[in-house]
C-alpha positions as CSV (number, residue, x, y, z in Angstrom):
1,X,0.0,0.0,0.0
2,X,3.1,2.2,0.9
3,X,4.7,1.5,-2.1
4,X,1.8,2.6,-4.4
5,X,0.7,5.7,-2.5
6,X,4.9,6.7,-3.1
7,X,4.5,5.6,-6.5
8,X,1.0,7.6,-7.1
9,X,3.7,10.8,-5.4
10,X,6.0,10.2,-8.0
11,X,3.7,10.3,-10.8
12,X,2.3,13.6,-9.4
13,X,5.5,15.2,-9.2
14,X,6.3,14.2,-12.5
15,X,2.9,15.5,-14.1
16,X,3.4,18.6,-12.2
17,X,6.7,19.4,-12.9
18,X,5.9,18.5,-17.1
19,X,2.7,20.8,-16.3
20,X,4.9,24.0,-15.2
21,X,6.9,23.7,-18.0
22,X,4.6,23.9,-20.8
23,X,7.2,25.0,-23.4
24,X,10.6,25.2,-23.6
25,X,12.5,27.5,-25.5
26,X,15.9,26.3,-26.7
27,X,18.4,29.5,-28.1
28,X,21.7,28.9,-30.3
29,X,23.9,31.7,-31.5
30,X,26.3,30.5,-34.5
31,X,29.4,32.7,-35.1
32,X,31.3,30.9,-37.8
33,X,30.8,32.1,-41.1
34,X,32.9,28.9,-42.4
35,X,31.1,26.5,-40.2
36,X,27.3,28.3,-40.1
37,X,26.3,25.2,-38.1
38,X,28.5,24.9,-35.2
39,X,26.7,26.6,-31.8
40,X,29.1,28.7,-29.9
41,X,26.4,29.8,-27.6
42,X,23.6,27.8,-26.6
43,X,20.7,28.5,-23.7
44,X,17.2,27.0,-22.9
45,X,14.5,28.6,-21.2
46,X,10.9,26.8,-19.9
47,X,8.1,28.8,-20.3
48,X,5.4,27.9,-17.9
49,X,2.8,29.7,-20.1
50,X,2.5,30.8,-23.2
51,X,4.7,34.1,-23.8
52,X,6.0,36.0,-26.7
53,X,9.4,36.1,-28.3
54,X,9.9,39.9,-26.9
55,X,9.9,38.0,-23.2
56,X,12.3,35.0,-24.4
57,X,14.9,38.2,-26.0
58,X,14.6,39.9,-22.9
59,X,16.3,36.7,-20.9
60,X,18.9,36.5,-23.5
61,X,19.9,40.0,-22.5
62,X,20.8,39.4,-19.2
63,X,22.7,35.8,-20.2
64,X,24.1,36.6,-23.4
65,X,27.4,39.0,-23.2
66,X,27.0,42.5,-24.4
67,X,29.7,41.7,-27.6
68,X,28.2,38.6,-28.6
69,X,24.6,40.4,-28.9
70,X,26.0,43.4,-30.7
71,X,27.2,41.2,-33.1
72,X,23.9,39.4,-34.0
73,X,22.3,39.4,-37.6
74,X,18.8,39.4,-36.4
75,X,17.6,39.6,-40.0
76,X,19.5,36.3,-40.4
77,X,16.9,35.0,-37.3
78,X,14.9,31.8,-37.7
79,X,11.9,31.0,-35.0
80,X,11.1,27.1,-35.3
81,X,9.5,24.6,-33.5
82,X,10.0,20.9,-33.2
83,X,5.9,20.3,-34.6
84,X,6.5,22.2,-37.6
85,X,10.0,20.3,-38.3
86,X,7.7,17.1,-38.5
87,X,5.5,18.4,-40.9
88,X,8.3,19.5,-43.0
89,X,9.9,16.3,-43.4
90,X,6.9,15.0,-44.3
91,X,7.0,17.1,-46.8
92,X,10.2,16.3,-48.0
93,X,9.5,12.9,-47.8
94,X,6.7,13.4,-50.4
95,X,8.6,15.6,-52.5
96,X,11.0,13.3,-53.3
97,X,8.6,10.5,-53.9
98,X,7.1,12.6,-56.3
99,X,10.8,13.3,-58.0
100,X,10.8,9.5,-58.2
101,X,7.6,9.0,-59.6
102,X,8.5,11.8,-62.6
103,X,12.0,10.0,-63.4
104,X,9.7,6.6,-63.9
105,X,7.8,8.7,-65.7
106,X,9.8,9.8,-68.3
107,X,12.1,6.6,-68.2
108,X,9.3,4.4,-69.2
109,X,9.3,7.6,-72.1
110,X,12.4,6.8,-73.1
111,X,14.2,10.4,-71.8
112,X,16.7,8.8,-70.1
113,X,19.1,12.2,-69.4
114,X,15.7,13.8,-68.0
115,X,15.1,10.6,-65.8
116,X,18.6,11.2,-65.1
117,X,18.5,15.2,-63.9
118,X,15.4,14.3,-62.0
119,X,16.7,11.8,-59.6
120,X,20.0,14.2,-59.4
121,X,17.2,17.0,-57.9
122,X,15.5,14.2,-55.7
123,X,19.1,13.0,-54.1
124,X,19.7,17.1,-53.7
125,X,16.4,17.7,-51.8
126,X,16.8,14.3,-49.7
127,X,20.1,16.4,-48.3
128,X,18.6,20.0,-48.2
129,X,19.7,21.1,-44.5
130,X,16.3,22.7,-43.6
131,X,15.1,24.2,-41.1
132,X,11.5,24.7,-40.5
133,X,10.1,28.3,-39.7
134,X,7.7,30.5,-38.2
135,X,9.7,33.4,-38.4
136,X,12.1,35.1,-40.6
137,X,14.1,38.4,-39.0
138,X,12.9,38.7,-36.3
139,X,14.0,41.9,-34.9
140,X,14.1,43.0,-31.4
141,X,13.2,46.4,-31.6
142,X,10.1,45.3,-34.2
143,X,9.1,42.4,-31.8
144,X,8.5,44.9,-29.4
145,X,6.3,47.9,-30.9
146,X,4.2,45.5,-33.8
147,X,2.8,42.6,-32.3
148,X,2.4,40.8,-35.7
149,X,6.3,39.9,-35.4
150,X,6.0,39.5,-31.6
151,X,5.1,35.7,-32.2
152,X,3.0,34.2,-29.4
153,X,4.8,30.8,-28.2
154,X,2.3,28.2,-27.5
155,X,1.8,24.5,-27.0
156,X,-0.6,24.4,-29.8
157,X,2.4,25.1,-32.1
158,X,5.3,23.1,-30.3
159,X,6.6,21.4,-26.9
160,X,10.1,22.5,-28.2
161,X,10.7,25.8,-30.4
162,X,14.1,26.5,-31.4
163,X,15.2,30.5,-32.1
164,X,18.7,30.4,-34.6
165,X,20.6,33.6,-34.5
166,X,23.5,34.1,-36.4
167,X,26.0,36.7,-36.3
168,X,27.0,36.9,-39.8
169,X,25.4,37.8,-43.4
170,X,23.7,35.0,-45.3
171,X,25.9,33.7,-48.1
172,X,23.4,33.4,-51.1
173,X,23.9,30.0,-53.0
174,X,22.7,28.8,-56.2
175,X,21.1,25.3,-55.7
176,X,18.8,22.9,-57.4
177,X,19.9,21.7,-61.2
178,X,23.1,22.9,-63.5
179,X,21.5,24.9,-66.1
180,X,22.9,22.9,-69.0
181,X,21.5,19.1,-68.0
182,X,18.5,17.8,-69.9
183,X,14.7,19.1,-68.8
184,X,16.5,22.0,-66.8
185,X,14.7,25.6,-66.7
186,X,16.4,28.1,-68.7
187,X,14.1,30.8,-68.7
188,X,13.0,30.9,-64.9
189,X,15.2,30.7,-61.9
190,X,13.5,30.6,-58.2
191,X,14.7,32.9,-55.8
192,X,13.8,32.8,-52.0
193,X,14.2,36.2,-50.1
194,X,15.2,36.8,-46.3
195,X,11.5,36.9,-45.2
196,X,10.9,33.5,-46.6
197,X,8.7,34.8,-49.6
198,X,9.4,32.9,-52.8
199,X,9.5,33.8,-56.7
200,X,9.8,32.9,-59.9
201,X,11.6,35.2,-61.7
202,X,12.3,35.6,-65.2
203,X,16.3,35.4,-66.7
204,X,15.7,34.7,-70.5
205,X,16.5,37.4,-72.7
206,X,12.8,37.5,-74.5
207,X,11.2,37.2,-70.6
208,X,14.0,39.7,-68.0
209,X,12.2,42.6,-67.8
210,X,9.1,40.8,-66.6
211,X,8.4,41.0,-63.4
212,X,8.5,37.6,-61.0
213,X,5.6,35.9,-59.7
214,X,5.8,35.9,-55.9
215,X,4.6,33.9,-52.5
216,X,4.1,35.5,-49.3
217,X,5.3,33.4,-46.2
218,X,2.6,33.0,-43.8
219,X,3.9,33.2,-40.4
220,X,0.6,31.4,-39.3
221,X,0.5,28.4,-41.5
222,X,4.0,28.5,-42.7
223,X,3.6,25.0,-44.9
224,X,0.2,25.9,-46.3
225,X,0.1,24.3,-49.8
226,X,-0.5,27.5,-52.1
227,X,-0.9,26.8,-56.1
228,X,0.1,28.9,-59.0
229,X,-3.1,31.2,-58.8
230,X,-2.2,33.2,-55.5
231,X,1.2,34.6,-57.3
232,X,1.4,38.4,-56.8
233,X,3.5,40.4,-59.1
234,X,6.9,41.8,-57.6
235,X,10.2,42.9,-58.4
236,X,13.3,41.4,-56.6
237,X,15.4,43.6,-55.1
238,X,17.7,43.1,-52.6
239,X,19.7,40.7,-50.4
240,X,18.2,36.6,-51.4
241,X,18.9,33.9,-49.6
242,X,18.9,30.9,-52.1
243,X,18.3,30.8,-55.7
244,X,17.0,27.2,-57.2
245,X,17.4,26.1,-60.5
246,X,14.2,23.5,-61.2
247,X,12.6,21.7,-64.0
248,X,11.2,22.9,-66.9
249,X,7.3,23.1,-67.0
250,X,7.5,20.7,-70.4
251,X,8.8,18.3,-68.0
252,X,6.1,18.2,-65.5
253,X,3.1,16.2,-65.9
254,X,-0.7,16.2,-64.9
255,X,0.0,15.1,-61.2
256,X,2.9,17.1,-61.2
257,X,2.2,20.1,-62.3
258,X,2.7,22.5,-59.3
259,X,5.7,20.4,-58.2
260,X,8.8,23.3,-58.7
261,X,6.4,25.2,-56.7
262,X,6.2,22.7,-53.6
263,X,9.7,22.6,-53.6
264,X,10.3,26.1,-53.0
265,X,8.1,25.4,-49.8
266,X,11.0,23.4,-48.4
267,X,13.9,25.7,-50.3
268,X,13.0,28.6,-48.6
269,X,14.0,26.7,-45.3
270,X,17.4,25.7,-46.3
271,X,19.5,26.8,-43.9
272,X,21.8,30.0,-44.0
273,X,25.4,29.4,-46.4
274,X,23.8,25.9,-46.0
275,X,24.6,25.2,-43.4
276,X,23.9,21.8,-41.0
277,X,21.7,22.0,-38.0
């Protein structure tokens, strides 16, 4: 009787000590340029309720030493959470069964070199370092005076979020296909910009002065499928983080259709100078 009245204790310690600690918060500075994945300063906080990033920044201040925060590239920022990192792998997971599927496709077609620069993109994506996200730059000052980017940390969206700051510029890569293999896009190259908006933008010479065809990130629903339909017009100026070279639209079939544009959903995620979490 004893033993299961100690037991029947234990288990209400344990509930209440899980309780208190609804979230947790876990913070990692990277400072190597050459190595963007290594952590030189890491710190986690538990949230017993739900707070905003403003109140997590403001612990950091008192941890973090006054140097290593000047140096910070907040617009380099990336707010995650260990929910949405499922979901994105998921994603992957299906992207690249759908890459499969297309270089059946056209094997069975007899395109062989497109077969062959489709499974090239599908072992690329499989390695993607990615890193889901809530929120791009997330700057202290703008957390605090627009509550739009003063994101509201909850349970609902994650046991574990994780907040990357980096104290260096991004280093934009080119990724995706070499323009010169078979069933390559000549006449569009993806870009995805710092606030994790995506587009299409023309580079022909009969198409460079159009303007690209752009997707908002949604902070809210951050892998919401989005089709070809919601583009808005834009111009691209500025710092990018990534551009992708993908598949030509002859290539894609019926099923497959909107694919270059699901894989920009995981692209923009790749992670800064690409970097390994």
């Amino acid at each position: 009787m004893r033993a299961s009245i100690g037991l029947l204790l234990i288990l209400l310690v344990s509930f209440s000590q899980f309780a208190a600690a609804q979230v947790k918060v876990n913070v990692y500075l990277h400072q190597n340029a050459e190595q963007p994945g290594a952590v030189t300063w890491q710190k986690s906080y538990e949230l017993s309720q739900s707070e905003r990033i403003s109140n997590v920044y403001e612990r950091i201040l008192n941890d973090l030493n006054a140097e290593d925060l000047a140096q910070i590239n907040w617009s380099a920022s990336r707010l995650s959470s260990d929910f949405l990192q499922a979901r994105l792998e998921r994603h992957r997971e299906r992207m690249v069964e759908k890459l499969d599927q297309l270089a059946r496709h056209w094997n069975r077609q007899d395109e062989q070199q497109v077969a062959d620069s489709i499974k090239r993109l599908a072992a690329q994506v499989s390695r993607w370092p990615l890193q889901a996200t809530y929120s791009f730059n997330l700057k202290p000052d703008q957390t605090r005076l627009i509550l739009q980017q003063n994101p509201l940390l909850t349970r609902a969206d994650g046991r574990v979020f994780n907040w990357h700051l980096y104290s260096f510029p991004h280093k934009a890569l080119t990724l995706g296909l070499p323009e010169d293999l078979a069933g390559v896009d000549s006449d569009f190259l993806w870009r995805a910009l710092p606030n994790g908006t995506v587009a299409k933008q023309p580079v022909a010479y009969y198409n460079q002065r159009l303007p690209a065809a752009c997707y908002q990130h949604d902070e809210r629903s951050p892998m919401q499928t989005v089709n070809a339909e919601q583009a808005e017009r834009c111009a691209i100026k500025g710092n990018l983080i990534h551009s992708v070279r993908l598949l030509s639209e002859h290539w894609l079939t019926d099923e497959t259709k909107q694919l270059d544009l699901e894989l920009m959903l995981l692209a923009k995620f790749i992670l800064p100078n690409g970097a390994q979490s």
